[in-house]
SEMILUM-933698 format. One line per field, with one value per residue: residue in one letter; y, x, z of N, C-alpha, C, O in turn. Coordinates in steps of 0.05 Angstrom, whole numbers, plus 5000, padded with zeros to 4 digits. Example, Ala and Ser with C-alpha at 12.3 -4.5 7.8 and 13.67 -1.06 7.14 Angstrom:
<atoms>
mivo (A,S) $
n_y (4886,4955) $
n_x (5264,5257) $
n_z (5156,5142) $
ca_y (4910,4979) $
ca_x (5246,5273) $
ca_z (5156,5143) $
c_y (4934,5001) $
c_x (5264,5258) $
c_z (5156,5157) $
o_y (4934,5023) $
o_x (5285,5268) $
o_z (5169,5161) $
</atoms>
This chain:
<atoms>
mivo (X,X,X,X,X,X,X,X,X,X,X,X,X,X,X,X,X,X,X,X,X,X,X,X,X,X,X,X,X,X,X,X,X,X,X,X,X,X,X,X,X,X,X,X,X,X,X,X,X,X,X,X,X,X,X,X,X,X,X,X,X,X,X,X,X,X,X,X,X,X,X,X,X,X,X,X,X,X,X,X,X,X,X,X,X,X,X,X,X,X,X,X,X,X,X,X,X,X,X,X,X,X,X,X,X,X,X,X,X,X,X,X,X,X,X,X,X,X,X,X,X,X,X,X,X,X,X,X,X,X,X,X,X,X,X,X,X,X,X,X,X,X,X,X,X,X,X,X,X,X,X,X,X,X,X,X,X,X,X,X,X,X,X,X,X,X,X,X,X,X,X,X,X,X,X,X,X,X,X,X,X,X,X,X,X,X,X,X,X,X,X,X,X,X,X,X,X,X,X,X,X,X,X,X,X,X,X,X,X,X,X,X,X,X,X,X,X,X,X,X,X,X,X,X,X,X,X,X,X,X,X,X) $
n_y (1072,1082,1123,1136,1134,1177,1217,1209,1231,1198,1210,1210,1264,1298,1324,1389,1379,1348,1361,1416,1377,1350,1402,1420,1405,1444,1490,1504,1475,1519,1534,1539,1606,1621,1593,1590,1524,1513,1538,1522,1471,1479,1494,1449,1403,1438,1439,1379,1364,1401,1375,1330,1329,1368,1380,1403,1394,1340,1314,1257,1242,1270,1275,1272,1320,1363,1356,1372,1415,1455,1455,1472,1512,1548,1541,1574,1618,1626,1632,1677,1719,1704,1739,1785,1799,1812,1862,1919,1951,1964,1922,1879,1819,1781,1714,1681,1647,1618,1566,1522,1563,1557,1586,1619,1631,1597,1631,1676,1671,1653,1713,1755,1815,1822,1852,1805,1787,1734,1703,1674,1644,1605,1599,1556,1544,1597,1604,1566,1585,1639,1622,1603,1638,1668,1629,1630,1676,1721,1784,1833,1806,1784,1752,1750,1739,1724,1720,1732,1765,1809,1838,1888,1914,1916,1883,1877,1821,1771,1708,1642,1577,1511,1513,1501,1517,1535,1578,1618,1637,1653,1704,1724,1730,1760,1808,1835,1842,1893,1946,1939,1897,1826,1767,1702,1626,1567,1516,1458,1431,1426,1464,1508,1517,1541,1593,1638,1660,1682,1723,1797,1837,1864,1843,1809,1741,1692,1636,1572,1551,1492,1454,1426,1351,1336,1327,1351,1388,1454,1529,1592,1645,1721,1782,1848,1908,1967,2003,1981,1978,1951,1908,1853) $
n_x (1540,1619,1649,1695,1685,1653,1682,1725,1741,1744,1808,1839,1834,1824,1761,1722,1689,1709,1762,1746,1728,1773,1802,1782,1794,1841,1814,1792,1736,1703,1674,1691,1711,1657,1666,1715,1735,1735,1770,1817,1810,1830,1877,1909,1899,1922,1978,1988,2003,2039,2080,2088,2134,2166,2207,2163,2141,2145,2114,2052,2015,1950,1908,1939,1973,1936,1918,1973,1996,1953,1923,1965,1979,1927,1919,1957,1935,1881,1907,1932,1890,1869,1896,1891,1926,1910,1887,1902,1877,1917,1948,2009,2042,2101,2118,2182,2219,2180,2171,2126,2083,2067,2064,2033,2002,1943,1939,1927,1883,1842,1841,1840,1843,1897,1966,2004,2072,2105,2164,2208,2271,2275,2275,2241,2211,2184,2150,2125,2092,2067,2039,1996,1978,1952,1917,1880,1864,1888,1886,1926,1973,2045,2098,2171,2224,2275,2338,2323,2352,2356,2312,2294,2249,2205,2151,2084,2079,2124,2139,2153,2165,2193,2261,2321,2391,2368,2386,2408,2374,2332,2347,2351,2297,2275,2310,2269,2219,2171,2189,2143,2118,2109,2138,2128,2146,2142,2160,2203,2190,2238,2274,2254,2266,2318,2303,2292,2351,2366,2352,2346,2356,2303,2256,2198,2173,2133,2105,2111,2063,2021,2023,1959,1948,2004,2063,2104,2109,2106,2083,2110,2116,2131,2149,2173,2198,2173,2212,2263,2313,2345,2387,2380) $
n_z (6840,6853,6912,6888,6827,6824,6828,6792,6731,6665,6647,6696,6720,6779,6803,6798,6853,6886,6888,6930,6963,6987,7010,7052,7110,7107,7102,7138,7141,7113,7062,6992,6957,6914,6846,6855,6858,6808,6789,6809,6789,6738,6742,6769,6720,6678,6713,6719,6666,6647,6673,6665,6626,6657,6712,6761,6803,6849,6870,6844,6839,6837,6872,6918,6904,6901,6958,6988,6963,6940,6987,7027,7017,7015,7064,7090,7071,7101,7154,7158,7140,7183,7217,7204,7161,7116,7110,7092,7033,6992,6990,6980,6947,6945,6923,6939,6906,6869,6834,6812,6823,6887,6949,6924,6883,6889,6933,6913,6887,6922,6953,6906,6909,6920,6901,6863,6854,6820,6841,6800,6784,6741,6677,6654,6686,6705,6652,6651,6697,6679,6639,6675,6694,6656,6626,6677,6680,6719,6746,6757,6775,6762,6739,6752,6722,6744,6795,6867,6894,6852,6842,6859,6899,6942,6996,7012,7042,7045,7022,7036,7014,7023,7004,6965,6992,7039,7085,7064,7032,7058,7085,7040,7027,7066,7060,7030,7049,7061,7116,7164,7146,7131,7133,7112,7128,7098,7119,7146,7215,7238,7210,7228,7276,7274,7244,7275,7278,7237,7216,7242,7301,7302,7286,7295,7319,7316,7339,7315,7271,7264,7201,7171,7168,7150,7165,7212,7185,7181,7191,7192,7217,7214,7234,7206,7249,7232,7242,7218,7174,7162,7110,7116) $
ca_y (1083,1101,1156,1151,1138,1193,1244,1214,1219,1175,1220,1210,1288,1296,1336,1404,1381,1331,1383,1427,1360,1355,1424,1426,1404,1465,1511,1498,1468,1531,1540,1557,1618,1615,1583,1575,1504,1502,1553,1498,1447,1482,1495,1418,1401,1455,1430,1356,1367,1407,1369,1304,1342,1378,1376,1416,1383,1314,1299,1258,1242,1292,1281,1297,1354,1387,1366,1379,1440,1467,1457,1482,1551,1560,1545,1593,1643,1624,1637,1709,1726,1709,1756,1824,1812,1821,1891,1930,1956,1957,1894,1864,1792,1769,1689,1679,1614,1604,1539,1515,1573,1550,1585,1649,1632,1593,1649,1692,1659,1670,1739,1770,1832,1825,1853,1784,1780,1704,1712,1643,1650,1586,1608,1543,1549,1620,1604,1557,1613,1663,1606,1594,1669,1678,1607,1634,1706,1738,1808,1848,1785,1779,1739,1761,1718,1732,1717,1752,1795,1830,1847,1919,1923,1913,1873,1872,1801,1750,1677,1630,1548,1496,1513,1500,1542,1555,1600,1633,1651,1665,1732,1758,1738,1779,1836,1838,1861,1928,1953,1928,1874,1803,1744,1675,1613,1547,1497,1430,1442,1437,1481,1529,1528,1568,1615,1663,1671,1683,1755,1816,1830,1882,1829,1784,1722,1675,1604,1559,1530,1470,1452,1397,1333,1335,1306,1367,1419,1478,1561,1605,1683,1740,1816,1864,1923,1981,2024,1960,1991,1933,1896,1825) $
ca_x (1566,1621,1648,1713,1682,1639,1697,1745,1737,1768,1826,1848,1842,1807,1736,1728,1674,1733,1781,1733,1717,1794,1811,1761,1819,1860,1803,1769,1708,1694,1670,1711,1691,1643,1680,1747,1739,1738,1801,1832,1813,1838,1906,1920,1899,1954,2003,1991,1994,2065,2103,2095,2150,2180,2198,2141,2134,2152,2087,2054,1985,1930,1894,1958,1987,1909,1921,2000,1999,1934,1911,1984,1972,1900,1915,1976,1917,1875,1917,1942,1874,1850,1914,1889,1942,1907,1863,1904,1870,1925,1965,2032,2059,2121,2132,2207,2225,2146,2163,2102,2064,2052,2032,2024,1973,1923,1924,1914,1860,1828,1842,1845,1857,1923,1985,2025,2090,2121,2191,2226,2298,2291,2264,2216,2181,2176,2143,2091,2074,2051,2013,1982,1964,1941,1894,1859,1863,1895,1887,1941,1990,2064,2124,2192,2238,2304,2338,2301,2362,2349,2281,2294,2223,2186,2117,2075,2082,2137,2129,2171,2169,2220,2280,2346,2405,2344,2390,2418,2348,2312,2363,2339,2275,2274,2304,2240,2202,2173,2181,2121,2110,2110,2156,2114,2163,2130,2181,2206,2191,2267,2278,2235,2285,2349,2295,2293,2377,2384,2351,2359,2331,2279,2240,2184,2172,2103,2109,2109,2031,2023,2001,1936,1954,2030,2075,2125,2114,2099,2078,2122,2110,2147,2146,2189,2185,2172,2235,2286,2319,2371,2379,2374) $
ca_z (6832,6887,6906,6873,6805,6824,6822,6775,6703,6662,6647,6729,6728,6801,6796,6821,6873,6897,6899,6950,6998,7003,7017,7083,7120,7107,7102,7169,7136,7102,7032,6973,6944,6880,6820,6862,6856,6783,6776,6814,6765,6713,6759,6774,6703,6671,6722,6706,6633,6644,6700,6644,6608,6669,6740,6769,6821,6851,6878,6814,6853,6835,6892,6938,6888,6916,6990,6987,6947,6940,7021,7041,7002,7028,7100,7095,7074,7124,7182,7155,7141,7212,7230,7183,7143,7083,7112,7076,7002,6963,6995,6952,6961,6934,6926,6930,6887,6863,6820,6800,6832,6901,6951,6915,6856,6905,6955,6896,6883,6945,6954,6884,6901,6925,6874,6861,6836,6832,6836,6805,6758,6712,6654,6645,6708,6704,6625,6665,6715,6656,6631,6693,6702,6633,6636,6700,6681,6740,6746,6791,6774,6752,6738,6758,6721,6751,6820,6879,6891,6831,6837,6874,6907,6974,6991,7051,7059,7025,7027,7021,7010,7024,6982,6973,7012,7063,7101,7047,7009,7081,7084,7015,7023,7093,7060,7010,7067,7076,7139,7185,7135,7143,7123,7121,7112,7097,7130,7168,7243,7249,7202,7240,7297,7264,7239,7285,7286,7205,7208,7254,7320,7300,7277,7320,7307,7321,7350,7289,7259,7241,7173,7185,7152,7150,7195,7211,7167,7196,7175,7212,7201,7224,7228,7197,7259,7225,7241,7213,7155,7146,7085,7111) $
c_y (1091,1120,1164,1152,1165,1220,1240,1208,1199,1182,1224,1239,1283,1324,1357,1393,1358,1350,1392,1406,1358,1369,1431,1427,1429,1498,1518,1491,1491,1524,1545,1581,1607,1610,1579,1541,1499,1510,1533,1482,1449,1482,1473,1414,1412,1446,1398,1356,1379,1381,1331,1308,1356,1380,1395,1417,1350,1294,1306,1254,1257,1300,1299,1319,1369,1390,1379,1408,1470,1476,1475,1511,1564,1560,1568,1623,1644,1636,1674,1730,1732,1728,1778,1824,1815,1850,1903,1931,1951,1943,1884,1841,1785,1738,1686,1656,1602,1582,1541,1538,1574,1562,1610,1648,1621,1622,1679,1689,1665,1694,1756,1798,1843,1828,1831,1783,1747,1710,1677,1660,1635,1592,1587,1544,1575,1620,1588,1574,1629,1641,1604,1619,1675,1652,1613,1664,1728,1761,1819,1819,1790,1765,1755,1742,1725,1724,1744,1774,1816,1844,1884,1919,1908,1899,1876,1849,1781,1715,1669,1602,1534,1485,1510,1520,1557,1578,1627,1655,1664,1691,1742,1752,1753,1810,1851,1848,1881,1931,1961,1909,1846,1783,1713,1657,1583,1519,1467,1442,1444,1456,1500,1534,1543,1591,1651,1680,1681,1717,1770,1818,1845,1871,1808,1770,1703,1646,1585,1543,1514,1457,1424,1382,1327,1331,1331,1385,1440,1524,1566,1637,1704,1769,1837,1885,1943,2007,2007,1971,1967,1916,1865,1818) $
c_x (1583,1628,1676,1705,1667,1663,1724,1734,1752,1802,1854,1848,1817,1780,1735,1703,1698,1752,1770,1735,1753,1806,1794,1775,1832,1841,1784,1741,1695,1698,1684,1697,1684,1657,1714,1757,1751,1761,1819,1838,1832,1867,1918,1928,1924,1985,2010,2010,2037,2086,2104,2110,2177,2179,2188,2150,2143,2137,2071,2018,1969,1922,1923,1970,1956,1920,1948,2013,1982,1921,1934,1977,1958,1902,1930,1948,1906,1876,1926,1925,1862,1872,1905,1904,1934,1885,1871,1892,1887,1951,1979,2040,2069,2124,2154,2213,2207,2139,2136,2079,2048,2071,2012,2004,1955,1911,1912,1889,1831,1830,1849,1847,1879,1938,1999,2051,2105,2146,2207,2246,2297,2271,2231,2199,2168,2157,2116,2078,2061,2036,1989,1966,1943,1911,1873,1853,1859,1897,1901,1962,2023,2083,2153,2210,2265,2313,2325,2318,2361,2324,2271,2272,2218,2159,2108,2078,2092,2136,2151,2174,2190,2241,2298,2369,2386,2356,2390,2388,2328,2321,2350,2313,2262,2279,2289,2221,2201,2175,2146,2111,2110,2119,2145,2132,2142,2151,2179,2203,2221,2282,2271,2250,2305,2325,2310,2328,2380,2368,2347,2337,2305,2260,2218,2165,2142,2105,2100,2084,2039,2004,1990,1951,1980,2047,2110,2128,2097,2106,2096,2124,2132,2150,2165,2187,2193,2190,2263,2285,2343,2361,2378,2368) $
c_z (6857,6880,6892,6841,6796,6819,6807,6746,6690,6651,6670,6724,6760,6789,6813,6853,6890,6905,6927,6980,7004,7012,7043,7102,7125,7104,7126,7167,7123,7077,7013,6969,6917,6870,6825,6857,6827,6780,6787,6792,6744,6719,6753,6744,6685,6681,6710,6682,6629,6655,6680,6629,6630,6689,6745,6800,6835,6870,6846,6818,6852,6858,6918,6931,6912,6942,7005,6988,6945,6961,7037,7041,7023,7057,7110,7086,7086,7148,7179,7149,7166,7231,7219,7176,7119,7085,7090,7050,6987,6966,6973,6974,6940,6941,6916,6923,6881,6847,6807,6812,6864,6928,6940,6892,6875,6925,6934,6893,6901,6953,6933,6881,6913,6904,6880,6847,6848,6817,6830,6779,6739,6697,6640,6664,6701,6670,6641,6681,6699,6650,6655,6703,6681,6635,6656,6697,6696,6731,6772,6793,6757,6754,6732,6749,6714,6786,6831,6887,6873,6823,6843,6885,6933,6972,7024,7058,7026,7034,7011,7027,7012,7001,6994,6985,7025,7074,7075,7036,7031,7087,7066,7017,7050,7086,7036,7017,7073,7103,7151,7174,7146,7121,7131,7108,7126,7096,7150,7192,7248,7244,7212,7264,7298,7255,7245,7282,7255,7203,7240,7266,7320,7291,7301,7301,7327,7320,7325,7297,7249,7225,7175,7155,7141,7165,7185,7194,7185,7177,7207,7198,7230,7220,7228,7223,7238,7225,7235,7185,7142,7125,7092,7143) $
o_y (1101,1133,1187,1169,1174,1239,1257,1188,1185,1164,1234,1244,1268,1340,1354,1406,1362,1353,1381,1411,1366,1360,1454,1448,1435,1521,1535,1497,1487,1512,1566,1581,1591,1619,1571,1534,1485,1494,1527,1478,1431,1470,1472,1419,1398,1445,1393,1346,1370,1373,1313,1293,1356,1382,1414,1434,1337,1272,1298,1263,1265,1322,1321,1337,1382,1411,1393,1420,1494,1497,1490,1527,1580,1576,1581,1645,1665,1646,1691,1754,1752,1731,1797,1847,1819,1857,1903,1909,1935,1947,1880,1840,1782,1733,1688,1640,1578,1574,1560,1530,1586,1550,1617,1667,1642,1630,1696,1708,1675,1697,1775,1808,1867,1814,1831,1776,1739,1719,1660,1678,1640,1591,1594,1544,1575,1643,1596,1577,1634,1643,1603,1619,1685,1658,1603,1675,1745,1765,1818,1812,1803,1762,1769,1725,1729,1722,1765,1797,1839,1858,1898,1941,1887,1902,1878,1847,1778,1706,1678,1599,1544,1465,1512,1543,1582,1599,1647,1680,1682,1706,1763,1771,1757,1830,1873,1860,1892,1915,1981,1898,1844,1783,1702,1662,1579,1505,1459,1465,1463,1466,1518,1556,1556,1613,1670,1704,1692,1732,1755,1813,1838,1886,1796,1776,1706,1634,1587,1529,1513,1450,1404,1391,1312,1333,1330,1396,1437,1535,1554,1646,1700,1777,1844,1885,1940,2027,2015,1973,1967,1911,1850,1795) $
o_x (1572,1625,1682,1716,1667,1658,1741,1722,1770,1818,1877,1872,1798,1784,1742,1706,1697,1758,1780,1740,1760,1826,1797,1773,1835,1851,1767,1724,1671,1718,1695,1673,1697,1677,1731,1780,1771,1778,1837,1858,1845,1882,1936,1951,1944,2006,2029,2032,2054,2105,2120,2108,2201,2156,2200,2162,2150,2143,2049,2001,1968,1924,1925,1976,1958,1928,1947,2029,1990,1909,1927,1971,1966,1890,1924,1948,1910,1858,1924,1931,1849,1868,1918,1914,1949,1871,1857,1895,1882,1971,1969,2044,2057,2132,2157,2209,2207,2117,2127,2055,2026,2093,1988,1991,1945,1888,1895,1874,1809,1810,1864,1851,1882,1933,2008,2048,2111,2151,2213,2241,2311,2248,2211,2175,2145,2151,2093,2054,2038,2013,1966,1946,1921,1888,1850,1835,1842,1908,1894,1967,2020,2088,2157,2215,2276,2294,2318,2309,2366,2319,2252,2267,2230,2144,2118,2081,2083,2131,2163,2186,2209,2242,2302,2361,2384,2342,2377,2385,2312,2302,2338,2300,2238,2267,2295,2204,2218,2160,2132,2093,2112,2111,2152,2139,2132,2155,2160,2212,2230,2298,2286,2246,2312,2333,2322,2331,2402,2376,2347,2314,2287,2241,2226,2151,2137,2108,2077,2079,2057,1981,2004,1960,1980,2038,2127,2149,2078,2122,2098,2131,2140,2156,2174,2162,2213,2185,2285,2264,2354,2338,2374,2362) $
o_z (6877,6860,6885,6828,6773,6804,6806,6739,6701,6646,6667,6720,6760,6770,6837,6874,6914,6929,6947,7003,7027,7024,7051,7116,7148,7103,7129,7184,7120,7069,7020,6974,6903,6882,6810,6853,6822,6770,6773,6779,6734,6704,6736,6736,6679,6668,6696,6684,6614,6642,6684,6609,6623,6699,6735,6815,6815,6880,6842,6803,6875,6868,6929,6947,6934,6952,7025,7002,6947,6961,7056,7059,7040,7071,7130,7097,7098,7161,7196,7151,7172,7255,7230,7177,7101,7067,7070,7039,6968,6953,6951,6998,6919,6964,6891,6942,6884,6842,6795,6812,6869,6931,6945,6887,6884,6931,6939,6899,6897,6966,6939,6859,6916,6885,6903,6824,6871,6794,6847,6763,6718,6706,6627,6661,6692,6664,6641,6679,6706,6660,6649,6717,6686,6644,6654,6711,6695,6709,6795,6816,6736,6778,6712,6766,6693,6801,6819,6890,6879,6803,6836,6875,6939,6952,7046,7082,7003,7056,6990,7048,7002,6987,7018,6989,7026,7074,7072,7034,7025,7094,7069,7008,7051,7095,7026,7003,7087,7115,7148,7187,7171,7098,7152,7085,7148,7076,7164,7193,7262,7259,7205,7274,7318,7264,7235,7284,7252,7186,7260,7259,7335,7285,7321,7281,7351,7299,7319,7317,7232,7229,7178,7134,7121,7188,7167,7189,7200,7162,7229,7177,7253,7197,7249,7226,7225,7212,7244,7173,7120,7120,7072,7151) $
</atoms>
């Protein structure tokens, strides 16, 4: 038998032990934890199953939704992990425009006891996110379904994926940050060069990572200092 029959059923859903070998990549050859693989499965699966009805997503490829989507997330945990940004006990992360969930349900995932809120406005994403919470049965999870200026609240660390009016949404999702927090944006390397000018100087900023297996995307994080009181 090979090995792709070996990890596809006949449904093309990919298998969680398939999931795992392609997330090695973005996890530095470490392990998932216990039964992360499967909550995956069930992830993709859900997403599939929606995004045949609605744009999700516009990667239709299982296997690359995992390495795309699923590897982006986890590496973005990864790297913020091997910074102590998740020491804190009772750690909050805001995803500003969480679409389909990504990268804030995976890193959930891996760090479950982080408070999550996914912050998206259109009413049907934001209806797949509760599904997607409720299906894996996040605890310490919520959906915010309204723009992110209206959210009134603070996180230790906001994330934010390649959206539209980048500049525009990189301001509010900057002033989402508590002071000494941190602002992770998951962007084009060129994009990654206005960064630094769209929020205020009390802020320091960390030489843009780049995400394995992607040609120009790049994590770029940034730190609220702790006496910046401005709103963007």
């Amino acid at each position: 038998m090979s090995n792709e029959a070996r990890w596809w059923p006949h449904n093309g859903v990919v298998h969680s032990n398939r999931i795992s070998e392609l997330l090695q990549p973005f996890t530095k050859g470490n392990a998932l934890p216990p039964g992360m693989a499967e909550q995956l499965k069930l992830y993709l699966d859900l997403l599939l199953r929606w995004n045949a009805h609605m744009n999700l997503t516009a990667v239709r490829d299982p296997e690359q939704i995992v390495t795309r989507h699923f590897g982006e997330s986890l590496f973005v945990a990864k790297v913020l992990a091997e910074q102590g940004a998740f020491d804190p006990p009772q750690l909050t992360l805001a995803d500003v425009g969480a679409g389909a969930g990504f990268p804030g349900v995976p890193i959930k995932l891996a760090r479950p006891n982080i408070g999550l809120t996914l912050i998206e406005s259109q009413n049907k994403k934001a209806t797949f996110l509760r599904e997607v919470l409720r299906t894996l049965t996040l605890q310490g999870a919520n959906v915010f379904s309204d723009r992110a200026e209206q959210w009134g609240k603070t996180a230790d660390i906001v994330m934010l994926r390649a959206v539209e009016q980048f500049e525009r949404v990189t301001a509010v999702a900057a002033a989402l940050v508590a002071p000494g927090g941190k602002l992770c944006l998951l962007v084009g390397s060129h994009q990654a060069e206005t960064i630094g000018k769209m929020t205020p100087e009390r802020w320091a900023w960390q030489p843009p990572i780049k995400i394995p297996l992607s040609t120009g995307r790049v994590i770029v994080i940034g730190q609220r200092q702790p006496g910046d009181r401005s709103l963007t």
